[in-house]
C-alpha positions in Angstrom: 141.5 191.0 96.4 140.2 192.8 99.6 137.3 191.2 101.0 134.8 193.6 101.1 135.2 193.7 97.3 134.7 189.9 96.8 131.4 188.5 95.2 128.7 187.4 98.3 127.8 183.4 97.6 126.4 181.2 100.1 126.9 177.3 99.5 124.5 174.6 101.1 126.0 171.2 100.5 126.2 167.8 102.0 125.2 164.1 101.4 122.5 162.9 98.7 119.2 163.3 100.2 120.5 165.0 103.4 117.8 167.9 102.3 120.1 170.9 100.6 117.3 171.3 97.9 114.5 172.3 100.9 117.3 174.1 102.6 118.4 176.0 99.7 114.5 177.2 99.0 113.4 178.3 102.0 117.1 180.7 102.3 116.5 182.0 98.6 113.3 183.6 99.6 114.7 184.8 102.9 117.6 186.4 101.4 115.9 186.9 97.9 118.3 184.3 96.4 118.8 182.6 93.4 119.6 178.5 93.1 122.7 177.3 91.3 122.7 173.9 90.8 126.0 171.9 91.9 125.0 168.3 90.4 126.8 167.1 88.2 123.9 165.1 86.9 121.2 167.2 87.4 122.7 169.0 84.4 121.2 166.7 81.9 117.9 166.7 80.2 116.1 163.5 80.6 117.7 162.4 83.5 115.4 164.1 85.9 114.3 161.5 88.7 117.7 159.4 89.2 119.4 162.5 90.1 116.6 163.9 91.8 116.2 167.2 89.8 113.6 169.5 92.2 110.0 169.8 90.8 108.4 173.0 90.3 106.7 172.7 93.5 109.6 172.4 95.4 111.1 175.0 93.8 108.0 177.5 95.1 108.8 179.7 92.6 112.9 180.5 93.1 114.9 180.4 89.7 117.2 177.7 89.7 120.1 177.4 87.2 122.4 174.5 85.4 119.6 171.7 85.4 118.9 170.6 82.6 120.9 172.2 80.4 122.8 169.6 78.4 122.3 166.8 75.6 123.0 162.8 77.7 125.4 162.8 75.0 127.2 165.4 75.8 130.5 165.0 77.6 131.2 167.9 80.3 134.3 168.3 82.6 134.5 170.1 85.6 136.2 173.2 83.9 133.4 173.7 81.9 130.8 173.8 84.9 133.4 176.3 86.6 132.8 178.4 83.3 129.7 178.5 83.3 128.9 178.5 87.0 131.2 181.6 87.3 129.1 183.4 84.5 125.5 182.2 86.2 126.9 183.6 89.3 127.7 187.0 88.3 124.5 187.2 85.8 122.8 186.6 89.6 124.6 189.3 91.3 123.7 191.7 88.5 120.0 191.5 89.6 121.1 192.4 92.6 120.5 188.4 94.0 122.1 186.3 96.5 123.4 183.5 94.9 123.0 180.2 96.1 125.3 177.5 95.0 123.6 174.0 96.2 124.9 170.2 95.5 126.3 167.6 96.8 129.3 167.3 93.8 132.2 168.5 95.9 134.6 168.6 92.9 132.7 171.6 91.2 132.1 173.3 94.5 135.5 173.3 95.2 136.0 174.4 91.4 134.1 177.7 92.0 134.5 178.6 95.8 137.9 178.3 95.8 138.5 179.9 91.9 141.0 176.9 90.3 142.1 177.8 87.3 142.1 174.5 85.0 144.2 174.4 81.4 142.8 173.5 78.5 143.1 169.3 78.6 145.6 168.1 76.2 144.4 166.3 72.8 142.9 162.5 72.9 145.9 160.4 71.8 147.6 157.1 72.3 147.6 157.0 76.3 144.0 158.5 76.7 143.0 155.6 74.2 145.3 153.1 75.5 143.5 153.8 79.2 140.3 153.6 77.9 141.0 150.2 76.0 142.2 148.9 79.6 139.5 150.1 81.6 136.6 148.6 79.0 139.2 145.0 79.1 140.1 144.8 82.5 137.5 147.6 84.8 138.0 150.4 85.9 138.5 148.9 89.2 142.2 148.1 87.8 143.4 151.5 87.1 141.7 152.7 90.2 144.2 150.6 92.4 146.8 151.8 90.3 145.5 155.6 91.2 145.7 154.7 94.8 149.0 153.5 94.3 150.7 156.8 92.9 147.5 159.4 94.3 146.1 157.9 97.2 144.3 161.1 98.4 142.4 161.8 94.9 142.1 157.8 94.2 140.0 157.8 98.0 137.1 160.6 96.1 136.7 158.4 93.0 134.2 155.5 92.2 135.2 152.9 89.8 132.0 153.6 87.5 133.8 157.5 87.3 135.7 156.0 84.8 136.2 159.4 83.0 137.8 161.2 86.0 139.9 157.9 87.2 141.5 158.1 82.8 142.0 161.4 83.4 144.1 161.3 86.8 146.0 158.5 85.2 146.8 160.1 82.2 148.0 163.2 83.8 150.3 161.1 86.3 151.6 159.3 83.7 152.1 162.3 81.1 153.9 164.7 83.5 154.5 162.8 87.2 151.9 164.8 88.8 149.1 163.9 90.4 146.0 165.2 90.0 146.0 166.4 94.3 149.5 168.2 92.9 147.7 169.5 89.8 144.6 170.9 92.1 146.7 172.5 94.5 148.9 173.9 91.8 145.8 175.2 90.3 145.0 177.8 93.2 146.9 180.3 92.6 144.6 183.1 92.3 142.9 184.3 95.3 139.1 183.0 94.6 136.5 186.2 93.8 133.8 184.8 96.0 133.5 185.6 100.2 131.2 182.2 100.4 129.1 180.9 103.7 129.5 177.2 103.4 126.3 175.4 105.4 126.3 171.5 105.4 123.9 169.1 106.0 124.2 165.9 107.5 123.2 163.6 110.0 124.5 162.3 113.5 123.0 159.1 113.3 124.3 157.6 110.1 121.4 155.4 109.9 118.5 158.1 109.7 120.3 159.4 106.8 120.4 155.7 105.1 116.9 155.4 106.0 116.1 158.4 104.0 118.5 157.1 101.2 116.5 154.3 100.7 112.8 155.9 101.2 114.2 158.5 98.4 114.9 155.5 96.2 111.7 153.9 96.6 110.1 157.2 95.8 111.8 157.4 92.6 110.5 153.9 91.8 106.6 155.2 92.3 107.5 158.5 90.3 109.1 156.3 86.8 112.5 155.4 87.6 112.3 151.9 85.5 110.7 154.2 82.4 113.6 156.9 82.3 116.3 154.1 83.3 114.9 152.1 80.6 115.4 155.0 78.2 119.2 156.2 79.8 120.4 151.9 79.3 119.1 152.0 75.9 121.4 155.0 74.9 125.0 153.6 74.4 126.6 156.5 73.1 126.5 158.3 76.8 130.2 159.7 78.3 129.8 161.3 81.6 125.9 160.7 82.0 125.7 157.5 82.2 127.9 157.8 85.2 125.0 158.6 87.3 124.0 156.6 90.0 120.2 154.9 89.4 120.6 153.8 85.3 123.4 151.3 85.1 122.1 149.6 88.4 119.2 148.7 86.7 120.6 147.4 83.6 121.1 143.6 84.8 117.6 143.9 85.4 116.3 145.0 82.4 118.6 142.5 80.6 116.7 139.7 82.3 119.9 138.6 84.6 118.8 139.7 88.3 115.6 140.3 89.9 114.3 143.9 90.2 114.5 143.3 94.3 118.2 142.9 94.2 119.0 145.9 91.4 116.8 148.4 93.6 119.0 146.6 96.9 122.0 147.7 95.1 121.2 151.0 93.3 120.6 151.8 97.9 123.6 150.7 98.1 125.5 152.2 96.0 123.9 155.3 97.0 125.1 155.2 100.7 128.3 154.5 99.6 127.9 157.7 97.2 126.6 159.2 100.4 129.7 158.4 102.5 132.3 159.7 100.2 130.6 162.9 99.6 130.9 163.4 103.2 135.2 162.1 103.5 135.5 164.9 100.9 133.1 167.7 102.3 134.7 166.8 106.4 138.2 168.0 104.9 136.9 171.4 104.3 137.4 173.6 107.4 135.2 176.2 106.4 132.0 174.5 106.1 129.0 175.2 109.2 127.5 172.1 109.7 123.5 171.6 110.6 121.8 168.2 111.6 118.9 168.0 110.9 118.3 164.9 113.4 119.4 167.5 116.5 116.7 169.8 115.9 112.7 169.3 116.7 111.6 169.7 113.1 113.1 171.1 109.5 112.4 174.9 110.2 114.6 174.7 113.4 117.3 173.2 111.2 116.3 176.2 108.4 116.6 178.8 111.7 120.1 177.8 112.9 121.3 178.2 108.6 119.5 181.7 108.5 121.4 182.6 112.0 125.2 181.8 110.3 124.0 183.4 106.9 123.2 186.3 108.9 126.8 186.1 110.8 128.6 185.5 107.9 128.7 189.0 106.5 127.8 187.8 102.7 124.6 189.9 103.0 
């Protein structure tokens, strides 16, 4: 596909609370943009101040897409958000928009930038079950190791508590002798439909951005967290929501077995740990222009230097 011909779509991604959601504003009303949401848990209803879902005020008035679209219940793989990611994009374009793909889940970045092509998942049966058995027995942490052992470079992007994804790289390994990394890269065989500008955000000193990891929490405490995690714990028929990070670090608490101090100490925890795997996937990707916000005098420089490599991209 010749370039010129390829679909214009600028990417802001990074770190969790690095900024892409202010970023991502102030460049949709430069470049009369639309917002495309690239969380994989801002897609759920209810689960709106754990995964940090914008406001309407910091919106300011650009559409954004994908949040808060789907039932907790509801299970969701990255295939489906390429689906309908792909559709939102082009139902963008049609208005004559720039669309704006922002996030911090690299998996379903990759998914759409780079146009994998996934095949339809094979039917539960005895291994998926068997895995699943194994993982609620003995942890996830188990089959993890095991992943690392056979798919060391997939096993490094996975948490434990991404129990669904961890199942699902085992079972594919097991079922066919491929690993998931083989899988992926097996999966790009289509040139991808999009010319994207890939802006990053992240910070030189590692510690501002663990400082702001921890403010962000504390902020979600003031706005309800305990109220909507309350809510998420009580639910026990939750797939893939529940993996997001801010409910099931409060669940000890609300079960009476450790002090609200130490579940907020580990929910900012486990949030700079989130933090520094997002960015060991998001380095490995060449084509990303990084910004840091800590090297410039205030936020609009930082929004500057991102409108400069949009406008030397040539996606406009």
């Amino acid at each position: 596909m010749e370039l010129a011909s390829k679909i214009p779509l600028l990417v802001i991604t990074g770190p969790t609370a690095s900024g892409k959601t202010a970023l991502a504003v102030e460049l949709a009303k430069a470049f009369d943009g639309e917002v495309v949401s690239a969380d994989s848990m801002q897609l759920y209803e209810g689960m709106d101040i754990a995964t940090a879902k914008p406001t309407l005020e910091e919106m300011q008035g650009i559409p954004h897409h994908l949040i808060g679209i789907l039932k907790p219940q509801q299970p969701f793989s990255v295939a489906d958000y390429a689906g309908i990611a792909n559709q939102t994009i082009r139902e963008i374009v049609s208005r004559q928009k720039l669309p704006i793909l922002a996030g911090g889940t690299g998996l379903y970045i990759q998914a759409v930038v780079d146009g994998i092509r996934f095949s339809e998942e094979d039917k539960e049966d005895g291994l998926r079950r068997e895995l699943e058995r194994r993982a609620k027995e003995e942890g996830a942490e188990v089959l993890l190791r095991e992943l690392a052992q056979v798919d060391p470079e997939y096993a490094e992007k996975l948490h434990p508590n991404n129990k669904i994804r961890v199942i699902r790289a085992l079972e594919i390994y097991l079922k066919t002798g491929i690993t998931m990394t083989e899988h992926q890269k097996n999966s790009r065989l289509a040139p991808s439909p999009y010319r994207a500008c890939m802006i990053g955000l992240n910070y030189r000193d590692r510690e501002v951005l663990y400082e702001r990891i921890n403010r962000r929490v504390d902020r979600m405490v003031e706005s309800g967290l305990l109220e909507e995690a309350r809510k998420i714990c009580a639910q026990k028929d939750l797939k893939t929501a529940y993996q997001a990070i801010g409910y099931k670090e409060l669940e000890g608490y609300f079960e009476g077995q450790i002090s609200l101090a130490h579940a907020l100490d580990t929910l900012k925890q486990e949030s700079r740990r989130y933090a520094k795997r997002q960015l060991t996937w998001f380095r490995r990707d060449e084509r990303i222009r990084w910004i840091y916000p800590d090297e410039c005098e205030n936020f609009e420089e930082a929004v500057q230097k991102a409108k400069k490599i949009v406008e030397s991209s040539g996606i406009l």
